[in-house]
Structures are given as structure tokens and as C-alpha cells.
N, C-alpha and C positions, 0 to 999 in steps of 0.2 A: 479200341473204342474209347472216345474221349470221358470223362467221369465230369460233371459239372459242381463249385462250389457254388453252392446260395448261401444268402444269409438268412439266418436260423430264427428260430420265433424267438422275439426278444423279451417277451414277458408281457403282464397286463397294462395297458396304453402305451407301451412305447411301439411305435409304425416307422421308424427310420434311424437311423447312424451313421457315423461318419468313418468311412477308410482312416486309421489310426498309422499303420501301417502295414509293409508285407516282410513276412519273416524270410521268403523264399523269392527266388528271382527265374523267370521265363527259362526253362533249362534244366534248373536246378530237381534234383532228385528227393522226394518226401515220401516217409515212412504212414501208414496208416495209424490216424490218430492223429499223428505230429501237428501242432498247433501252424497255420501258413498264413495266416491274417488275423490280424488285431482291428477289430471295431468299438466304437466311442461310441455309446449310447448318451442320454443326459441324466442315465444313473449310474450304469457303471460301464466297465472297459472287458470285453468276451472276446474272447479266442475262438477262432472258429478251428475248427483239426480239419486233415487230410480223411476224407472217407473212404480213400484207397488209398495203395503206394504205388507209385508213380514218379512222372515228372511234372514237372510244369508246364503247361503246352502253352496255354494264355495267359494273360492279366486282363479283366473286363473292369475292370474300374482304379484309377488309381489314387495314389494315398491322396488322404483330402477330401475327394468325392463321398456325397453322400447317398446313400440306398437303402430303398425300404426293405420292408420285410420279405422273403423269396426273390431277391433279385440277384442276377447273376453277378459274381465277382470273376471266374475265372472257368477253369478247366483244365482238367488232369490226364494226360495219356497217363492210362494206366498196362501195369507188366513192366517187368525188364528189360524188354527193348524200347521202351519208351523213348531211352538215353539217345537214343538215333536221331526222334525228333528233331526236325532243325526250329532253332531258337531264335521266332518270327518275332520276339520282345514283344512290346504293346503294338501289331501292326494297323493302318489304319482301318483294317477289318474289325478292331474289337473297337473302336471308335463309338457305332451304331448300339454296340452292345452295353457300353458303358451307360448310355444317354439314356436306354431304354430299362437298364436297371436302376437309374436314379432316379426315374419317377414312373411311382408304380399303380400304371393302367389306369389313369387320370380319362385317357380316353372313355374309357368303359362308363363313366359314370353318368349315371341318366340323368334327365334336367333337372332343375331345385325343383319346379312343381309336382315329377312323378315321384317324390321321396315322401310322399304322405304327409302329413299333419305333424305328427309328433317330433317329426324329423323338424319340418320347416318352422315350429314353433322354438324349438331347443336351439336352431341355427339362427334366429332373432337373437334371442337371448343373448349367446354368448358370441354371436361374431364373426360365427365363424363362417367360410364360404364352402357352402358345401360342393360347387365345383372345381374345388382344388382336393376333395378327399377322395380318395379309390374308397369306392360301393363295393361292398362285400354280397350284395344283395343281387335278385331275381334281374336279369340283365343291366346291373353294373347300377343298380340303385344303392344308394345310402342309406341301413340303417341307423337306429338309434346308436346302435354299439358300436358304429364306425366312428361318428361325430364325437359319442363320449372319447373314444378314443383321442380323435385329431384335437381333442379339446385341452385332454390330459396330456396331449404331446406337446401342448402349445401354438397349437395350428391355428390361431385366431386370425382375424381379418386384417390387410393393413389399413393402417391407419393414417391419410393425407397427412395431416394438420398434426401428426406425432413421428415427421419423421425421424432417422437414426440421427443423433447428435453429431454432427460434424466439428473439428477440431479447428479452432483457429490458425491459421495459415502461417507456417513457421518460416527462418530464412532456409538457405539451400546448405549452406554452412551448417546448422541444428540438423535439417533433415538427413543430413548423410552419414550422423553419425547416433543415429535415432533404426532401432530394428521392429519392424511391425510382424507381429504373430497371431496369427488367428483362433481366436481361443474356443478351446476344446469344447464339444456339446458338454461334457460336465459342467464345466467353468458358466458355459450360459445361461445353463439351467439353474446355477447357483444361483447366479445374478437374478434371474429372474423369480427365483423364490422367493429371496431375501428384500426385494425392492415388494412384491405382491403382500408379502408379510405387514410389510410397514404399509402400505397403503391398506391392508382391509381391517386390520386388526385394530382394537382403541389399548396399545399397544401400552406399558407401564412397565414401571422396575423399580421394586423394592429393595434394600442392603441391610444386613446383618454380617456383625462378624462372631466366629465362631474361636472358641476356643480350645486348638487342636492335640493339647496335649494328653487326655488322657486317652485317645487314639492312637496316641505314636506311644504312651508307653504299652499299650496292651498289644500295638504291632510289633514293638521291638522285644518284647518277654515271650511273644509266641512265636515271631516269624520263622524261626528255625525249625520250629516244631509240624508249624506248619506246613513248610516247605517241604519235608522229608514224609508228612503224612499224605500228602494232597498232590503232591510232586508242581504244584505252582505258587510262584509268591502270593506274599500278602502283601496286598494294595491299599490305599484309600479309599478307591471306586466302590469298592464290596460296601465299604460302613455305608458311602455317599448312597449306596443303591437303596441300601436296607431302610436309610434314613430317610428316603426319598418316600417311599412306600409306605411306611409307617405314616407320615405326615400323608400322602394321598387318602389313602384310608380314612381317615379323619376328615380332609379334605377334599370334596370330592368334585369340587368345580374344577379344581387344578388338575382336574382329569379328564374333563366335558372338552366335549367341543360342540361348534354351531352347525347347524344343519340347514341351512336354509332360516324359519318360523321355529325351529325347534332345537331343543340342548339334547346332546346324547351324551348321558354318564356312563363311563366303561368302568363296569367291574370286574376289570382284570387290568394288571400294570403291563403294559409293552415298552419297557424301556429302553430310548435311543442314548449311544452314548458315542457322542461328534469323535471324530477319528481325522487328523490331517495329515493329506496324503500329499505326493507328488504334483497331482493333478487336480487338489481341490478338497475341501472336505467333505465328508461323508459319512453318514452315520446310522451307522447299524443298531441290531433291535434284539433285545435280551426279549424276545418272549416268556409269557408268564416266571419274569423275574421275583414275583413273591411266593414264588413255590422253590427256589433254587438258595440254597444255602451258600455260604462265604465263599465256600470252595468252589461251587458253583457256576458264581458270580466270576470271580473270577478266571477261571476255566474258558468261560463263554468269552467274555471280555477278550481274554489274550487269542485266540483260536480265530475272532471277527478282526480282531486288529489284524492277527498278521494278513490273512484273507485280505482285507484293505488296503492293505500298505502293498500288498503284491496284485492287486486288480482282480484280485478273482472270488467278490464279495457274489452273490446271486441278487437277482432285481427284491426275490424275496424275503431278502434278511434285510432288507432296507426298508418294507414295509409296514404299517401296522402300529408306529410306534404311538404311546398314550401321551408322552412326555419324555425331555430329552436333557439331559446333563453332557457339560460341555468343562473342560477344564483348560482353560486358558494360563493356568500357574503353571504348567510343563513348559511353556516357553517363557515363563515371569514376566508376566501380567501378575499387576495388583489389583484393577480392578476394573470392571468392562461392563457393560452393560447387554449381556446377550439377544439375538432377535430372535423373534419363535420360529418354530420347524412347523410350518402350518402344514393343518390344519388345527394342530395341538394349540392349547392355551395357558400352556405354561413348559419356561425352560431355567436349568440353574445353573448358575456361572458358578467353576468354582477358579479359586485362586491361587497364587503363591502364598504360602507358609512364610508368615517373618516374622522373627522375633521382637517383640512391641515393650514397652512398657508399659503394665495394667493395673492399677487399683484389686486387689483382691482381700478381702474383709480386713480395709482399715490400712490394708500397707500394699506400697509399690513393688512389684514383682515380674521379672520378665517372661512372657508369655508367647509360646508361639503360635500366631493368630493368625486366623485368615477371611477376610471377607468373601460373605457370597450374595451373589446378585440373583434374583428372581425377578423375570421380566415374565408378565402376564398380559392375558386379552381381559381388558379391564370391561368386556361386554358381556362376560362369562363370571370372569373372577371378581366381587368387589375388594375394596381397599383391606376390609378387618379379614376374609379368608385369605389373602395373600399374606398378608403379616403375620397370621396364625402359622399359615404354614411354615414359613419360614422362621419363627420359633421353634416350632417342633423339631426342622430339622438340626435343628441348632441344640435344641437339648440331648436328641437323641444321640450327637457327637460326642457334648460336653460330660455326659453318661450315659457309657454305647452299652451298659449291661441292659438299660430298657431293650434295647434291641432283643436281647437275649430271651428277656422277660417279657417281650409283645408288650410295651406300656407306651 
């Protein structure tokens, strides 16, 4: 008896992804658990496992294709004679099956007008067509919580008069040696963050530069020590985190976000901290990072990175975060002006480390500096809490025993 793969519940509003790849081919023989398809979300990248072992009897969808939630991908003869199975590849039996799991029960949905009020009201708003959403509801009607979904998936309406920008028309000479890739639901979700960001936000960026050295000397007196007690390096992230917090604390727009008519101040820090990966960046979320100490910090940090660098972050460590630090100096950037991670209202760039020539009471001395940038929603933050802030964290570097001392 055949065992079927579906795609798995993808987390809160995500309702679709894309065939990333197939680790296994029609035929081939797979252990229980063993990961057999890779799917693209437009947060992160999940492995679906074998729910039996088996073979591979089918392929219903292939790489590229995208499918929603509970649709079928394949099917497993399962037991050890499996291996007898003859190996139909994609035949055009699973043709029907593919079609029918990449778009999930569209039929089913009742008209715009039996979807009630709250529905048809919230589907003005934002755009969206509620006969392109699968109804979760009393025969194949659309709730609220569908719409929010298809909302936060990006399911908006098209749009005539905003169509896709077309590329100016090149010779045949250019074109053939020009390769086109179509880029990954991460990659478009970026894109479409990051553009969203700069249109809703009244978006700004403040600079300060900080003066790095008595951080590098109290990392380089301790780091050994710490290393061997904590069993992970000492970083700069830990001070940037603690410094971060300290100044939020204080500051507490740089922690707000909008709601609609309303400010919500979060008191608690969820810190994101940008991670670039293979496929885009990403960034994970130190929860209640003012409760977690150096070792801590760091701990968390190294554990989300590698998770990220290997694709196997969860939808909900990428969520929640208050505010987000990004370090562009790992790849020497001097200086950048970061875009927010909305819906948050404030993010900090930090920098490379170089040694400057500085004025220090009365005489020139070389100093190793580094600029950071603080780009705010100037709707939330005005001009003197931004600047404050970014003093604070600047002092709290320039003497990280405050840190120590809560000052």
C-alpha cells in the first residue's frame, strides 16, 4: 500500500512553497525520517522526511512547482519489496496530481458575498481577492483567518497599471550569454519586505562613531578565559546586544511599533540579528535577550547562525523580533545605511573596525573606530530619541563596565 507525502503545516500565514528540490528519485529506496524533498517557503527552507521506508513510487510535483499546504508531493510504496516497483518516473498520471496540488481547493470557495462582512470589509482594504483564497470555512467559505493569512502571504490583488517591470530588449549576442534564474520565495519575500519598508515607513538614519578599543581590550584579557569557561567565543555581538538594550530601556520608541491609530511599546527586547546566508538573508530572534547574560548571548547567536546557514532555522525563531542589529563590517562595509525589518522602528548597522586618527584630550592618537548607523521610522522615533539612543550605545561600548553596572 502506497504511503502519501503532503506538505506539512508551514507555520503562522505561510499557505504555500515552492519544490526547492527532490533528494531522492522514482525508484530510489528511503529510510524512515530520511529527509526526500526540500521546500522554499518565503521564510525559510524545510525538509520534509520519509514517513515510512520505502521506495519512491511517484513524484506529484516537480522541482519549481509550487504547493500549498496539505498537497500532495508524491508517494511511497512502502516494505521491502517495494524495490520491485517498476519506475513509472513522473508518468503522465501524476500530471493531474501535480496541478491539483498546486492549487489548493480554490474550487471550494464560496462567493465574495457569502464570506460575511468582516471578511468583505478587510478584503476592500487590503486587495485582496478573496476568490483566489481556499475557505477554510462552512462549505469552502473564507474566514477572517484565511484572508489574514493570504494577506501575510502576500496574496494581494493584481494590479493592471503596476504591471511586473519588463527589461529592455537586448541583442541576441548579450542574450545568450546572459543566464536567467528564478529567484527563490526567500529572495522575493526579501524583495518585497525591503521595498514595503521604504514605502510605509518616514524611514531616517542617524551616525555615530564609536570608539572600539576598550572592547577589544577587555575581549582580548578575557577571551581565553572565557572560552574555556563557557566553551564559546567572545564576540562583539554580546557587548552590541547588551548595548542595545541598555539604550532601549531608556529608549523606548526605538522599541514601539505602529498599529494601525496606535503605538505599541514592548517591554521586553526580542532581538533580531541579520544572518547572510546562501539564499538571502535572514534573521533570527534572541528572545528575551535582556535576561541572558554574555555567555548567553552568545551561545544563542552561534546555535541560530549555524541553524541558518544550514536552512534549518524554524518559522518561529524568525519571529517576534523588537529590533534588529545587522553587521555589515564581516564583509568590510564602512558604512551603510540600514532598512528596517518592519514592522519594527528601529535597526543598527554596525561596521568595520579601522584604525583612524583621533584627537584624544589635546593629542592625536590612533584609534580603532567604527561607525554605526541607526535608521529609524521617524513616525515613531523623533530626531533627539534617536540620537539619544545612539549615544548611549556609544557610551555603553566606550565604557562596557556600565554594562556590568546597569548604568
Amino acid at each position: 500500500m502506497a504511503t502519501e507525502i503532503r506538505v506539512p503545516t508551514l507555520g503562522e500565514s505561510v499557505t504555500e512553497a515552492t519544490i526547492g528540490r527532490w533528494f531522492k528519485k522514482v525508484g530510489e529506496t528511503v529510510a524512515i525520517d530520511e529527509p526526500v524533498v526540500e521546500l522554499e517557503t518565503d521564510k525559510v527552507t524545510i525538509e520534509v522526511p520519509s514517513p515510512v521506508a520505502g521506495v519512491i513510487e511517484a513524484i506529484a510535483a516537480k522541482d519549481g512547482d509550487t504547493v500549498g499546504v496539505g498537497a500532495l508531493l508524491g508517494t511511497i510504496a512502502a516494505g521491502a519489496g517495494a524495490a520491485a516497483a517498476p519506475a513509472k518516473t513522473e508518468a503522465p498520471k501524476a500530471a493531474p496530481a501535480a496541478s491539483a496540488a498546486s492549487a489548493p481547493a480554490p474550487a471550494k470557495t464560496a462567493a465574495a458575498g457569502s464570506n460575511g462582512p468582516a471578511v468583505a470589509k478587510l478584503a476592500a482594504e487590503s486587495g485582496v481577492d478573496t476568490s483566489a483564497v481556499a475557505g477554510s470555512g462552512k462549505d469552502g467559505r473564507v474566514t477572517k483567518g484565511d484572508l489574514l493569512g493570504a494577506i501575510a502571504g502576500g496574496a494581494t490583488a493584481p494590479v493592471p497599471a503596476a504591471p511586473v517591470a519588463l527589461r529592455a530588449p537586448v541583442s541576441a549576442d548579450d542574450a545568450s550569454r546572459e543566464e536567467r534564474v528564478r529567484m527563490t520565495k526567500l529572495r522575493q519575500t526579501i524583495s518585497r519586505r525591503l521595498k514595503d519598508a521604504q514605502n510605509t515607513a518616514a524611514m531616517l538614519t542617524t551616525f555615530n562613531e564609536v570608539d572600539m578599543g576598550a572592547v577589544m581590550a577587555l575581549r582580548t584579557q578575557y577571551k581565553d578565559l572565557f572560552e574555556k569557561k563557557h566553551g564559546v567565543k567572545l564576540g562583539f555581538m554580546s557587548f552590541f546586544t547588551k548595548a542595545v538594550i541598555q539604550a532601549l530601556k531608556e529608549i523606548p520608541a526605538v522599541n514601539a511599533e505602529i498599529d494601525g491609530t496606535d503605538l505599541i511599546y514592548k517591554n521586553y527586547y526580542n532581538i533580531g540579528i541579520a544572518v547572510g546566508t546562501e539564499k538571502g538573508l535572514v534573521v533570527p530572534v534572541l528572545r528575551d535577550a535582556d535576561q541572558l547574560s554574555l555567555a548567553g548571548i552568545e551561545k544563542t547567536i552561534a546555535g541560530l547562525g549555524k541553524r541558518a546557514r544550514d536552512g534549518q532555522l524554524k518559522i518561529e525563531e524568525m519571529q517576534g523580533g523588537t529590533f534588529t542589529i545587522t553587521n555589515g563590517g564581516i564583509y568590510g562595509s564602512l558604512m551603510s545605511t540600514p532598512i528596517l525589518n518592519a514592522p519594527q522602528s528601529g535597526i543598527l548597522g554596525m561596521h568595520k573596525i579601522q584604525e583612524r586618527p583621533m584627537v584624544v584630550a589635546g593629542k592625536i592618537e590612533i584609534r580603532p573606530m567604527m561607525y554605526l548607523a541607526l535608521s529609524y521610522d521617524h513616525r515613531v522615533v523623533d530626531g533627539k530619541e534617536a540620537v539619544t539612543f545612539l549615544v548611549r550605545v556609544k557610551e555603553n561600548l566606550e565604557d562596557p563596565q556600565r554594562l556590568v553596572l546597569d548604568l
